[in-house]
C-alpha positions as CSV (number, residue, x, y, z in Angstrom):
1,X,102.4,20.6,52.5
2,X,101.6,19.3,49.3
3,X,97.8,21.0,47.8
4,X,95.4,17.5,47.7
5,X,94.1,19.6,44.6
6,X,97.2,20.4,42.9
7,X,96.9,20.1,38.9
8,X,97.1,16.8,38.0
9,X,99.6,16.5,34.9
10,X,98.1,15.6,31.6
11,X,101.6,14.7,29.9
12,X,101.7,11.6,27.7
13,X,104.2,9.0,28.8
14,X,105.9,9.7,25.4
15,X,106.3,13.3,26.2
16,X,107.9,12.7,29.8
17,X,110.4,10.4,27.9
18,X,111.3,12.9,25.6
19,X,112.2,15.5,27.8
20,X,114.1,13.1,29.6
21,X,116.4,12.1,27.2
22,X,116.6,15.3,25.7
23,X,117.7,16.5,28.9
24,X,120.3,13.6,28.8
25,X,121.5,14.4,25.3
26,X,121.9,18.3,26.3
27,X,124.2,17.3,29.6
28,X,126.3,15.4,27.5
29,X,125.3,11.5,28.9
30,X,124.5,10.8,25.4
31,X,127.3,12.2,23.3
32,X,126.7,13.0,19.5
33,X,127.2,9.7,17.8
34,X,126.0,7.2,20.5
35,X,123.8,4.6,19.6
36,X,120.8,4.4,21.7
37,X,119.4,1.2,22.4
38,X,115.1,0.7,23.4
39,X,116.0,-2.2,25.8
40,X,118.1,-0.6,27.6
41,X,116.5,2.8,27.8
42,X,113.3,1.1,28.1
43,X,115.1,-0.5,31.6
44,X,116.4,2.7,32.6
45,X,113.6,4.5,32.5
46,X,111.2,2.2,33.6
47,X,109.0,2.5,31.0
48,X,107.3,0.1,27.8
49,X,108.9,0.2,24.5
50,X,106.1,1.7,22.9
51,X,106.3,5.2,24.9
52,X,110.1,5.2,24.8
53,X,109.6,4.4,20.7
54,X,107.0,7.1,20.0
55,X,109.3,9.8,22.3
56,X,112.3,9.0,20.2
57,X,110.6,9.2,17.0
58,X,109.6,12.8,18.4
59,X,113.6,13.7,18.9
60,X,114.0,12.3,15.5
61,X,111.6,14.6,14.1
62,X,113.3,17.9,16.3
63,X,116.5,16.5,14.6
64,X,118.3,15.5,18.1
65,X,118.4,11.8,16.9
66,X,119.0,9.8,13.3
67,X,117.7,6.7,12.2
68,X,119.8,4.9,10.9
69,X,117.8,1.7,8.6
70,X,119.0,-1.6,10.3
71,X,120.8,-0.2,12.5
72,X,119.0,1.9,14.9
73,X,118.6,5.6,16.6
74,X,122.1,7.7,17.3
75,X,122.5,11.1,18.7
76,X,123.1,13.6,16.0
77,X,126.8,14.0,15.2
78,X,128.0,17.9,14.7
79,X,130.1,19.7,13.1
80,X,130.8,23.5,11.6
81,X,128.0,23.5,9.5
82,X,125.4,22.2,12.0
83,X,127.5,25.1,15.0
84,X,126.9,27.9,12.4
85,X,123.6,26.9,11.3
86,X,122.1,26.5,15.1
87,X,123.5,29.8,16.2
88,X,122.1,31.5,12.7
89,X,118.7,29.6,13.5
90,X,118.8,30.8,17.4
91,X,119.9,34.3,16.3
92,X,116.4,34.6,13.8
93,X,113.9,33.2,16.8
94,X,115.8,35.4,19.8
95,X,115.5,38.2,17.9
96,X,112.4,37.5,16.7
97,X,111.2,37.2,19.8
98,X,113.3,40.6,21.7
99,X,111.6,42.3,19.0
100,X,107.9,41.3,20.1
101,X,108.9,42.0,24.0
102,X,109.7,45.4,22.6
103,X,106.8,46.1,21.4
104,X,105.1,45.2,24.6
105,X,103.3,47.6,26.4
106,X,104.8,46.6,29.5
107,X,108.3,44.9,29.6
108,X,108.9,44.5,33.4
109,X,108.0,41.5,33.7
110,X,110.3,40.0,31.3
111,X,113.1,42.4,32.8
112,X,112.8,40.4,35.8
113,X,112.5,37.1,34.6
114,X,116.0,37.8,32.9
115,X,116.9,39.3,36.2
116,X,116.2,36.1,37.8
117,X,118.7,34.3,35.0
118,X,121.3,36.4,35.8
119,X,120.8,36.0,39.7
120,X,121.6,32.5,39.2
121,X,124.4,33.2,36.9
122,X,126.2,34.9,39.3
123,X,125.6,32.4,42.2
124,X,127.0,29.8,39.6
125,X,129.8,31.9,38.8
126,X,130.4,32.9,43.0
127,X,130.9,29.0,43.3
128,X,132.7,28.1,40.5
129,X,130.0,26.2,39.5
130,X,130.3,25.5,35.5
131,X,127.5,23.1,34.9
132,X,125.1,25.6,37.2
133,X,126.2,28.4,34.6
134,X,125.9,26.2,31.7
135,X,122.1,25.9,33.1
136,X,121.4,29.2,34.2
137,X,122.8,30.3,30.6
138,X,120.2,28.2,28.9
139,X,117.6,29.4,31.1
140,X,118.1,32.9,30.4
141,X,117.6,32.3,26.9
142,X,114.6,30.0,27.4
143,X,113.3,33.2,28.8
144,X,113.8,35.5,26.7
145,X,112.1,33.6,24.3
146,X,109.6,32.0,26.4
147,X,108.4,36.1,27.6
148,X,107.5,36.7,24.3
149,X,104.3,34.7,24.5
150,X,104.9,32.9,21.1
151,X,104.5,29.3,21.6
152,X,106.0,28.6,18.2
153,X,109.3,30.5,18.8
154,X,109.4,29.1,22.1
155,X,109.1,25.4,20.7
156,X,111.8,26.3,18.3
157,X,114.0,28.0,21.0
158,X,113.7,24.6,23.2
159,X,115.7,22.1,19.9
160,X,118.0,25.1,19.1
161,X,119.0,25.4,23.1
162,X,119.7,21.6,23.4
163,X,121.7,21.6,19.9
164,X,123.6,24.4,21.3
165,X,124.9,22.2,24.6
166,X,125.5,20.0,22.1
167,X,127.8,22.0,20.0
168,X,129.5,23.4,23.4
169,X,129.9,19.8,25.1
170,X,130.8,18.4,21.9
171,X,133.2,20.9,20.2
172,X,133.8,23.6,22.5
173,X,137.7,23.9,23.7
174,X,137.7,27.6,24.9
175,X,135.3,28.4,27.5
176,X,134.8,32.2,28.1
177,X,135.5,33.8,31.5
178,X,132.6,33.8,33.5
179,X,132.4,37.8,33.8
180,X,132.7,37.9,30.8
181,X,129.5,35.7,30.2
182,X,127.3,37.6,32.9
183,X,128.6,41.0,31.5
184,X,127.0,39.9,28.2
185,X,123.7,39.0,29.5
186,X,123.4,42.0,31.7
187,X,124.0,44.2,28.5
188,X,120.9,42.2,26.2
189,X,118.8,42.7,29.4
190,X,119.3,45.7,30.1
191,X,118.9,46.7,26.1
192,X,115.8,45.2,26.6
193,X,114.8,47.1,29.6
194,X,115.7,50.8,28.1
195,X,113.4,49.7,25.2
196,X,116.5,50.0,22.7
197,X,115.8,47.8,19.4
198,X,118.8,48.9,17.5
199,X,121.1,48.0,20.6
200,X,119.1,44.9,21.5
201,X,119.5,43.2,17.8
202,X,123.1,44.6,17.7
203,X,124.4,42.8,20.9
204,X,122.2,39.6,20.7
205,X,123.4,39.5,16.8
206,X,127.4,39.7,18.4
207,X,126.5,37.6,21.4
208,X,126.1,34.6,18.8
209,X,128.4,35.2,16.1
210,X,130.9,35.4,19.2
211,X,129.6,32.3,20.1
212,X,130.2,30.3,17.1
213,X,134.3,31.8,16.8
214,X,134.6,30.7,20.3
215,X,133.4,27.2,19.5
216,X,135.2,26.8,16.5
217,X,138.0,28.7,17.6
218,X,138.5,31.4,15.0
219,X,139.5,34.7,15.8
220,X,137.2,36.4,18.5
221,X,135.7,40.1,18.6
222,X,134.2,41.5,22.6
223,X,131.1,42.9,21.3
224,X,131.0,45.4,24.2
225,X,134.7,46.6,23.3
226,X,132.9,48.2,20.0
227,X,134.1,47.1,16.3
228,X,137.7,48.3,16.5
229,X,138.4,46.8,20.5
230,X,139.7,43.6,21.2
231,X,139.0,41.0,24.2
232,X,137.6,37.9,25.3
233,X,134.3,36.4,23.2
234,X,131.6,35.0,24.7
235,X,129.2,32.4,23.6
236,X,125.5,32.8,24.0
């Protein structure tokens, strides 16, 4: 039964159209270089212009969308430079924020909300389920940074982890095997969980970098093989 005194939501039209297509520009329904048009979106969405204008002026300003003079908004086109430059970017604010949830007095409850991630990880991964891993990926990252308690990296975090779909919808030809993926996220959570910075920086630091060969498909180093081993990548 739905609570009668629920909060009610005090979200701007704008902001509920934002997230909406930014949801739709992450899934790929918008690929990079599509020209959006405000009638139709406007239709869509069942919304006025004005809302829909001000929400696309915000992507524009999170760099998800380009204005083009007398022409119109398009979803950001990518390519090398923006791949490494998103994974450099989402390497500074996850670490950033691994190192505050370090420093925590208590780190259980972020161990669990990663815990959580990973659950649905490997449900995804039990039925073959690609775009459910795709999500449950993004979520575990969204909470790693979101456990920190810094609004400002996790405001960041939220551009950099729809760029990043981007880059893997977009340019992405070699997907890693799912163990692989989940092994990954199991060792960063459970670096977190003995408290070890050294090993925590070092893996999410190789967790990215393996993330960007994969993409661009340049030669690929297994972080959890060690420096001299040699095995599948995996992206972040």
């Amino acid at each position: 039964m739905t609570d009668p005194l629920e909060p009610i939501s005090r979200r701007s039209t704008a902001a509920i159209v934002a997230d909406r297509i930014r949801a739709a520009i992450m899934r790929g329904t918008f690929p990079p270089g599509t020209q959006l048009g405000e009638v139709d979106l406007a239709q869509r969405l069942g919304v006025s212009r004005g809302p829909l204008r001000e929400a696309m002026q915000r992507l524009v300003a999170e760099g998800l969308l380009r204005s083009e003079r007398h022409r119109g908004l398009f979803v950001r086109d990518l390519d090398a430079a923006d791949v490494r430059d998103v994974y450099t970017a989402r390497t500074a604010v996850e670490r950033a924020a691994a190192l505050l949830l370090l420093a925590a007095p208590d780190r259980a409850p972020a161990v669990a909300r990663l815990t959580t991630a990973i659950a649905a990880m490997e449900a995804a991964v039990a039925a073959g389920d690609a775009v459910a891993l795709a999500d449950a990926d993004h979520e575990f990252h969204a909470e790693l940074v979101a456990a920190s308690g810094s609004p400002r990296l996790h405001r960041m975090s939220r551009t950099l982890l729809v760029e990043t779909r981007m880059c893997l919808a977009a340019l992405q030809q070699n997907p890693p095997p799912p163990e692989s993926l989940l092994a990954e996220h199991r060792l960063l959570r459970d670096a977190l969980e003995q408290g070890d910075a050294t090993r925590m920086t070092a893996v999410l630091e190789a967790h990215m970098a393996d993330a960007v060969s994969r993409i661009l498909d340049v030669t690929l180093v297994d972080p959890a093989a060690g420096e001299s081993g040699e095995a599948p990548a995996l992206p972040a």
